[in-house]
C-alpha positions in Angstrom: 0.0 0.0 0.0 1.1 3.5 -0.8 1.1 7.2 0.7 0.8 10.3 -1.1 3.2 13.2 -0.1 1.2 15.8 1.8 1.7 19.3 3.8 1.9 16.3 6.7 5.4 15.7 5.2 6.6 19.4 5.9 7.4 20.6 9.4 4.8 22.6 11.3 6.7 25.7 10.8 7.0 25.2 7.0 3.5 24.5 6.5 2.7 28.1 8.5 5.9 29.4 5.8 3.7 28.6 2.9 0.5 29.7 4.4 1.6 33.0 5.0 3.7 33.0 1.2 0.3 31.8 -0.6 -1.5 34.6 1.7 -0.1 37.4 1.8 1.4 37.2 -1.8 -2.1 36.8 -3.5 -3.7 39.5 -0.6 -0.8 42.3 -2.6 -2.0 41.0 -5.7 -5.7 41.4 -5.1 -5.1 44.6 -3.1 -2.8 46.7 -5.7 -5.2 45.5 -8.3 -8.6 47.3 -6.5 -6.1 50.0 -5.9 -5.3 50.7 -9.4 -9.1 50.5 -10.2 -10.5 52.9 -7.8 -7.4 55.5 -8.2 -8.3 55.5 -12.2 -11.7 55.4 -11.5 -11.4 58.5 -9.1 -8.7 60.8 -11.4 -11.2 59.9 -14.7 -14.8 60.3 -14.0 -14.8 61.6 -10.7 -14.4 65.5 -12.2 -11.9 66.1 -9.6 -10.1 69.4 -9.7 -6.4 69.6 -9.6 -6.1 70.5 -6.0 -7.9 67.0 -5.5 -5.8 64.8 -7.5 -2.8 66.5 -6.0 -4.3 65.6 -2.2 -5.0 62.5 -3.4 -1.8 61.0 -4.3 -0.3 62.8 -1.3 -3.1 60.7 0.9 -3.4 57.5 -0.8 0.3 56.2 -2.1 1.9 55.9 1.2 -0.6 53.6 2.2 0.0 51.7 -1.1 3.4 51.4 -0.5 3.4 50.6 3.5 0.8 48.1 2.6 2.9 46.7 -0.4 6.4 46.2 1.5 4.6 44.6 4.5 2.8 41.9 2.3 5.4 41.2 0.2 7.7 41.4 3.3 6.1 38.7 4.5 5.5 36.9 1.7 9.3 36.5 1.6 9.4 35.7 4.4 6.7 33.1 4.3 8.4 31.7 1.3 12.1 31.6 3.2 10.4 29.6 6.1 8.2 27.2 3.5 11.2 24.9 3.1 11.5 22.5 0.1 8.8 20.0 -0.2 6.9 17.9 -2.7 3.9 20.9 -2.2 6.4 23.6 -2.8 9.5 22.3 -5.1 13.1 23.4 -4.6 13.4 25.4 -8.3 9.4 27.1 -7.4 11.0 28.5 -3.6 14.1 29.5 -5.3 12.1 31.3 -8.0 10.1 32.9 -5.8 12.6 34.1 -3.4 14.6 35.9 -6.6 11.3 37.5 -7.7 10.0 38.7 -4.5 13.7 40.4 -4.0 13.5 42.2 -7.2 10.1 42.9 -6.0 11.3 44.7 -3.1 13.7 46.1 -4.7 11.4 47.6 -7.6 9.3 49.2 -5.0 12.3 51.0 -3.0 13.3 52.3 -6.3 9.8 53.7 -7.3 9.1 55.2 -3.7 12.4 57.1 -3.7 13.3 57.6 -6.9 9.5 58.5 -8.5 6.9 58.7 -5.6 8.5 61.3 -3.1 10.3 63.9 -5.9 6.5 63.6 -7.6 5.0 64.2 -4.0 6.6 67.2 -4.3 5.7 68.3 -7.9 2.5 68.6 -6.3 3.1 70.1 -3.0 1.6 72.3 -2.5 -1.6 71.0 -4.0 -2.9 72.8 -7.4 -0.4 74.2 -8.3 0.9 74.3 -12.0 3.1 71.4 -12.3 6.6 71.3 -14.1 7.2 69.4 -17.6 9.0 66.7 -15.7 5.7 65.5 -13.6 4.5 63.5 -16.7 7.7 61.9 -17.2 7.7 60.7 -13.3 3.9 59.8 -13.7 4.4 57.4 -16.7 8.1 56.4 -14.9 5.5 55.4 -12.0 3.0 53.8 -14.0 5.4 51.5 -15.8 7.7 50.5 -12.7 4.4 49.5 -10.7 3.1 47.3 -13.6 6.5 46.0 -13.9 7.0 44.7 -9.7 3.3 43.8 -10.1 4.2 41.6 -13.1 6.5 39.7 -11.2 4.5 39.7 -7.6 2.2 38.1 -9.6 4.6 35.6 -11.5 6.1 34.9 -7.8 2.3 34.2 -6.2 1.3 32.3 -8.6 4.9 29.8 -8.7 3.7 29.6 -4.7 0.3 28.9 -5.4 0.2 26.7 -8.3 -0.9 23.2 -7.6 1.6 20.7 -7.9 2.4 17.2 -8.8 3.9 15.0 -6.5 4.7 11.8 -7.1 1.5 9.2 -7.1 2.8 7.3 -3.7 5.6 6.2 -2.0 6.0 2.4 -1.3 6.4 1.5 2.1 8.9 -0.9 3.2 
């Protein structure tokens, strides 16, 4: 008689690992998604004035980004504790581990590099903005599409079913 491989076959604390990588990882996903949708919603048929759109990404991004680093954060870490097992292959962790790095590291680039000099394009609010504001707005907009592109790449290596051999023979 046989036994299939199961989360049983991981330690407690890698089963917890994975939990919290498969988690938090699709929570940024789903999150930065509704994001996008209600800040385009908002800036496109809201009719807001300048002034508004100007308090608005002043208000809204640093909880965007505070929100972003912790779940992905974790989602490393989730993934570093997940250990290698037959629900969670060896070249899947490593994958994951390299994406959600360059994650990270996409979204410390765009905060200080595009989100705080644009912050100040627009500080104080309404006021006429210079030439360069478009070119850090579409900067922003491409580098946030870009990390999300590869959150998503890393969530779904963690969350993709896998599978493991049909059963072990006991001896």
């Amino acid at each position: 008689m046989g036994i299939v491989p199961n989360d049983a076959d991981a330690s407690f604390l890698a089963q917890i690992g994975l939990f919290l990588a498969r988690f938090c990882l699709s929570a940024w996903i789903g999150a930065a998604t509704l994001f996008v949708i209600v800040g385009v919603r908002e800036v496109t048929r809201a009719n807001f004035d300048s002034t508004t759109k100007d308090v608005l990404v002043a208000v809204r991004f640093p909880a965007f980004y505070v929100c972003g680093a912790t779940l992905v954060s974790l989602g490393l870490l989730g993934t570093l504790l997940a250990d290698n097992s037959a629900l969670f292959p060896k070249y899947r962790r490593t994958s994951t581990l390299v994406l959600l790095v360059i994650v990270l590291s996409v979204m410390a680039v765009d905060y200080f590099s595009i989100y705080l000099p644009l912050v100040q394009m627009v500080t104080p609010p309404g006021q006429p903005k210079p030439a360069r504001f478009v070119v850090y707005h579409t900067a922003s907009k491409w580098i946030n599409l870009v990390g999300l592109i590869f959150c998503f790449i890393a969530t779904a290596l963690v969350n993709w079913p896998t599978n493991p051999p049909r059963c072990i023979e006991r001896q």
